[in-house]
C-alpha positions, 0 to 999 in steps of 0.5 A: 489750905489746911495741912493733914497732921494724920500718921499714914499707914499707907507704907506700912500696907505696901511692905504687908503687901510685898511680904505676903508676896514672898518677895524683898521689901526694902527700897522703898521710895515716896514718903508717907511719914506723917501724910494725911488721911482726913477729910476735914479741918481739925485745927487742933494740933499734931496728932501723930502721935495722940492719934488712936490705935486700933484693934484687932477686932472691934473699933475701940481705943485697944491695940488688940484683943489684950487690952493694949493701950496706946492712947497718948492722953486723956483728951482723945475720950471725947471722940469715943462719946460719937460711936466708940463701938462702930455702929454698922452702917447696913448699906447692902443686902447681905445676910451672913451665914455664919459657919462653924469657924465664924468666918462665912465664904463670903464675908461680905460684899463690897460696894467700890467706887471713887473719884479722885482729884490729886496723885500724892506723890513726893509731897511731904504735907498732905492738905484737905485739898488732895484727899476724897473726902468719901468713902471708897469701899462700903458694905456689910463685913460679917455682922458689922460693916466695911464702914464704921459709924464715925465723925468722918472718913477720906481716902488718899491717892498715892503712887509709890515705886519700891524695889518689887514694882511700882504701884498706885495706892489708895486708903480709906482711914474712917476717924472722929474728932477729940480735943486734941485733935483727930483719932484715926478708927479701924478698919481701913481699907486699901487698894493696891494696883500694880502700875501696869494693870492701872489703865485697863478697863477690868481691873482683877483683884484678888493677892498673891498675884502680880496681874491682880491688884489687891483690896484689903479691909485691916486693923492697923496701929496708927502709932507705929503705922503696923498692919494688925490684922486683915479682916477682909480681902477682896476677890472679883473685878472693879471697873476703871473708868478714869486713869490719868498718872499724872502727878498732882492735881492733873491726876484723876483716878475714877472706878466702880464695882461689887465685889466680895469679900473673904476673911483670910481665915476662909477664902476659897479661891486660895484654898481657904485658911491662909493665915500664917505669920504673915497674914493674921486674921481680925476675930470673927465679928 
């Protein structure tokens, strides 16, 4: 078994998720300090800290449109030679209508399905063996795509209570492979489900809403694990076909659905543009 050595952002999600909320974000319990999100063995060494960071827009090695930069080391370039820029990957049918602001309603469609094998939980080294090794959201976003063109991409599984509730968490990190290691790449998506919808056959998502569980597309900075801006938020249902809690490689989770998907600057079912300093939009792409 091969230890995962990818920064996870999974808490990270969770506090953005519970602030955007309105509700209180301490107290939070399961440690996700340095779990993993690949899917593949990268025997190079620890890199957490040479991971790269993300953008607030386009996949590239800046933090944000400023041109911050938090690469570690030089090594992590060889990664960028696959697709720096993130080739879409078309795998739907979806013509965006562009609108005056850039961010048409909807923004995309995703396509959800995933099966996975093993509830993280309290673990502290997170191998290969307990990640889904696929994707678990793909589909067009804009003018790109949910999915980025990378080396690789996983999802992992994990339950984790905090002083607001109890929620099962799932995040898909896209990455690539350089000589020192692995370069964690945007967007990532997660999905959040509160403990007491997991188990029905319809799951509703949309946020804002403890009966809805909640699909984000996002930029984050794998540095300092902080969400930099949402591209995308799910509105629909999924359904939920497998729905064991049981922690470890008892667990079984396994789901499907399409659903669509509005960028925060243009969301009709909450009444449009909710941006605000707590939710801030990836630029129109």
């Amino acid at each position: 078994m091969k230890k995962s050595t990818l920064f996870s952002s999974l808490l990270i999600v969770l506090l953005f998720l519970i602030t955007a909320c309105g509700d209180n974000n301490d107290d939070i319990y399961g440690d996700t300090g340095d779990s993993a999100n690949t899917s593949d063995s990268a025997d190079s060494a620890d890199t957490a800290d040479s991971a790269n960071t993300a953008n607030s827009g386009e996949d590239s090695d800046n933090v944000d449109s400023a041109d911050n930069d938090n690469e570690t080391d030089d090594s992590s370039d060889s990664a960028d030679s696959v697709d720096d820029s993130s080739t879409p990957i078309d795998d739907g049918n979806y013509v965006d209508n562009d609108n005056e602001n850039g961010y048409a309603a909807p923004y995309g469609k995703a396509t959800l399905k995933g099966d996975l094998i093993y509830l993280i939980t309290n673990e502290h080294d997170i191998t290969d063996e307990m990640l889904l090794k696929d994707a678990i959201a793909t589909g067009p976003m804009g003018n790109g795509s949910i999915r980025p063109a990378t080396q690789g991409i996983s999802t992992e599984w994990r339950f984790i209570n905090s002083s607001s509730g109890s929620f099962y968490l799932l995040q898909q990190t896209p990455y690539n492979f350089s000589t020192g290691g692995i370069i964690q790449k945007n967007p990532i998506v997660t999905l959040s489900i509160p403990e007491k919808l997991f188990g029905l056959e319809t799951l509703p998502l949309g946020m804002n809403d403890e009966d809805k569980a909640t699909l984000l597309v996002a930029d984050a900075d794998f540095k300092t694990g902080q969400v930099l801006c949402i591209h995308a938020i799910g509105v629909g249902s999924l359904t939920q076909t497998e729905t064991l809690g049981i922690p470890g490689d008892e667990g079984r989770y396994s789901f499907n659905g399409i659903v669509e998907i509005f960028s925060p600057k243009n969301i009709p079912a909450y009444g449009g543009d909710i941006t605000d300093y707590k939710i801030k939009a990836c630029p129109a792409h």
